[in-house]
C-alpha positions in Angstrom: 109.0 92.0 92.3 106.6 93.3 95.0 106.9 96.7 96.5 104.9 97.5 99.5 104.8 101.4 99.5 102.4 103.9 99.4 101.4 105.2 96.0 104.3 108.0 95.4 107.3 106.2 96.7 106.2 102.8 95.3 105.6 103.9 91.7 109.3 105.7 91.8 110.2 102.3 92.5 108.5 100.7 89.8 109.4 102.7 87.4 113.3 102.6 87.9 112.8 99.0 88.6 111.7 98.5 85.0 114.7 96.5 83.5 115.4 93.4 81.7 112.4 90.6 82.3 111.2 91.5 85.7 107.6 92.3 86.6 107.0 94.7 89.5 103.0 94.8 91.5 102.4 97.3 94.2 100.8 97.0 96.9 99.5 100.1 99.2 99.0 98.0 102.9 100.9 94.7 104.2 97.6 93.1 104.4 97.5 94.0 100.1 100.9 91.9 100.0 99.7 89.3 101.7 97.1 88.3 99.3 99.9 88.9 96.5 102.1 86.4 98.6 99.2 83.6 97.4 98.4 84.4 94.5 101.2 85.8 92.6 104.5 84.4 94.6 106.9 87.1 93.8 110.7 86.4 93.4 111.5 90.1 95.6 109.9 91.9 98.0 110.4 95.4 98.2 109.3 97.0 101.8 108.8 101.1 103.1 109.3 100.0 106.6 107.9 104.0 107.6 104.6 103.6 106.1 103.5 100.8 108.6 106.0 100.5 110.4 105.2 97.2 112.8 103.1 95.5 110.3 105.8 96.1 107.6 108.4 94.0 110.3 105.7 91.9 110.8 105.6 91.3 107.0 109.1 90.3 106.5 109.4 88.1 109.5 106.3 86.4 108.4 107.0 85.7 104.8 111.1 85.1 104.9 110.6 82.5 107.6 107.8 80.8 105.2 109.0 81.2 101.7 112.6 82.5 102.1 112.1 85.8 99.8 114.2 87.9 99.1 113.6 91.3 100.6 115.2 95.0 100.5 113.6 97.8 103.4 113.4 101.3 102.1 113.4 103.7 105.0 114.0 107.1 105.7 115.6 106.3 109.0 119.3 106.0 108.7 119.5 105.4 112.5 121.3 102.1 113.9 118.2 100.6 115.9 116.1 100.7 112.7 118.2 99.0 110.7 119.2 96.5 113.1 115.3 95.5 113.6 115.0 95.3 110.0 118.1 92.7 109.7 116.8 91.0 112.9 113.8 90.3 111.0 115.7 88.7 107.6 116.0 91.9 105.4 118.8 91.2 102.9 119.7 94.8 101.9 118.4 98.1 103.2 118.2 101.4 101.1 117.7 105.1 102.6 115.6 107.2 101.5 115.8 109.3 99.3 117.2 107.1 97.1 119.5 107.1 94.3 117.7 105.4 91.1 121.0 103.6 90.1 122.0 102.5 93.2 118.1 101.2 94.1 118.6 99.1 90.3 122.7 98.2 91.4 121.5 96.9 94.8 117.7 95.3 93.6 119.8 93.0 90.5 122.9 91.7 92.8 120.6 90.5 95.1 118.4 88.5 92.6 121.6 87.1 90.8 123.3 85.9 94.5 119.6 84.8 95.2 119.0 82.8 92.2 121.8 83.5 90.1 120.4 85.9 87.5 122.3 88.0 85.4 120.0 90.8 84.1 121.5 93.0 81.3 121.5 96.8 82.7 119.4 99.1 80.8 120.4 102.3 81.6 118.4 104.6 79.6 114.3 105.6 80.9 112.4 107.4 78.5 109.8 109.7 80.5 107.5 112.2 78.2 110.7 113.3 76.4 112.9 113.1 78.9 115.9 110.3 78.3 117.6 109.5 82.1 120.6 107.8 81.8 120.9 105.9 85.4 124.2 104.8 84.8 125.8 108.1 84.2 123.6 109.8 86.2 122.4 112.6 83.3 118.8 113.8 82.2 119.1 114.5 78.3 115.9 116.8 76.7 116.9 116.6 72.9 120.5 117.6 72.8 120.8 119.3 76.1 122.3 117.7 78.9 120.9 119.4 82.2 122.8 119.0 85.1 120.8 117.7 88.3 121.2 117.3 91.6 120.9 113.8 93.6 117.7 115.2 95.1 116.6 117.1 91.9 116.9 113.4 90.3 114.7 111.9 92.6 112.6 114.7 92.8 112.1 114.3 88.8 111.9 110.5 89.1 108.7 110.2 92.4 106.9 113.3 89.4 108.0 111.3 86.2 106.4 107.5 87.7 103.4 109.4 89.1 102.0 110.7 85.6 98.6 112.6 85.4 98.5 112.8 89.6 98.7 115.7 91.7 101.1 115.2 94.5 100.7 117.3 97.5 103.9 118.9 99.2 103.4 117.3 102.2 103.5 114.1 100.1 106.5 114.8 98.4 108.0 115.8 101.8 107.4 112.6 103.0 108.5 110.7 100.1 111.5 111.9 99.8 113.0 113.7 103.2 111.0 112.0 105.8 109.7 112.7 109.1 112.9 115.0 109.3 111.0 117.9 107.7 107.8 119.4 109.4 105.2 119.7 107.0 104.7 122.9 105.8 108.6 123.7 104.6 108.8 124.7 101.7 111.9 123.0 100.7 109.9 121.4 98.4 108.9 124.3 96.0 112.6 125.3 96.1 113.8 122.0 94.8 110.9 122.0 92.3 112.0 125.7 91.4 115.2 124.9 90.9 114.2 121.7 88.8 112.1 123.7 86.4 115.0 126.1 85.4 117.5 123.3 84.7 114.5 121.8 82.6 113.6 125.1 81.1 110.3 124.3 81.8 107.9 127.2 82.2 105.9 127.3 85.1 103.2 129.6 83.3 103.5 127.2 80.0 104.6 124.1 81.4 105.7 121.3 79.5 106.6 118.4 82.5 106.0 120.2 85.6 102.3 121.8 86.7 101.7 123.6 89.7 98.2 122.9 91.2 97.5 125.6 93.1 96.9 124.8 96.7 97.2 121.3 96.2 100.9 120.9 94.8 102.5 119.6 91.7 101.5 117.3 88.7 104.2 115.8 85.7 102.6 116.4 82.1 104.1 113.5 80.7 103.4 109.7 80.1 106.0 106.9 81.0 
């Protein structure tokens, strides 16, 4: 699988999209994928049709017409002229975001097994720095506690979780995850990640997952 994304969104994608036998690449720029399209021939394509927008169109209308792949958008635009470019083009499925982890893995594996008849076993459970998330029942589990979260606290802790070690900005996050939407500068973000912490009981001063950077944003403590 191929996902064309920049850094943030794409390793979110990655990482829920690690099930069963399928290998995911990234590439940051359409002009990345392209080189990808030769040399590695990828059974899925996986496209953020905000980050470049034309080329990303470009991209799909290019590479379905040659080599019939199988694609799914991701876009934070829910409007009807969007997605109707994106079918004009040959998009197979299109996903909002932000997006639900199970339903980005539901959607991803019924394509590939109307595509080429696949039928990948669901694996349900992600283990993330002692974090167990259970996609398919839609709970976070930290030892015998069962926190409660959110659709947006879950992808919140899932764009954190796949970007391990990296401090994301909160105008990055705000993009990832609300879209143009949201000016920059909100501070919706530090609410959500305030509100994640306490359901984690993670310590802001003693953090075990979650580390605020100070005037930069936030960085996850733990290793995939």
């Amino acid at each position: 699988m191929l996902i064309v994304a920049d850094q943030p969104l794409a390793n979110l994608v990655a990482l829920t999209l690690n099930h069963g036998k399928y290998l995911t690449r990234i590439a940051k720029t359409p002009q990345v994928a392209r080189a990808e399209f030769d040399s590695w021939r990828p059974h899925l394509l996986l496209v953020d049709l905000d980050a470049h927008d034309s080329d990303s169109l470009e991209l799909i209308g290019q590479r379905i017409a040659n080599q019939r792949i199988p694609t799914i958008a991701l876009s934070r635009r829910g409007d009807l002229r969007t997605k109707l470019a994106a079918f004009d083009r040959g998009v197979d499925d299109i996903i909002i975001v932000p997006l639900a982890p199970e339903e980005l893995v539901a959607r991803t594996l019924a394509l590939m097994r109307r595509s080429y008849g696949d039928d990948v076993a669901f694996i349900p459970v992600i283990k993330v720095a002692g974090l167990e998330v259970d996609l398919l029942n839609q709970q976070v589990k930290i030892g015998t506690r069962r926190p409660v979260l959110t659709a947006m606290e879950q992808a919140l802790l899932y764009l954190l979780a796949s970007n391990p070690g990296q401090t994301l900005g909160r105008d990055e996050i705000l993009d990832a995850l609300w879209g143009e939407d949201y000016a920059a500068g909100s501070n919706i973000v530090d609410r959500h990640v305030r509100n994640l912490r306490l359901k984690l009981k993670d310590d802001w001063q003693r953090p075990r997952f979650i580390r605020t950077i100070p005037g930069k944003g936030y960085r996850f403590l733990g290793t995939p």
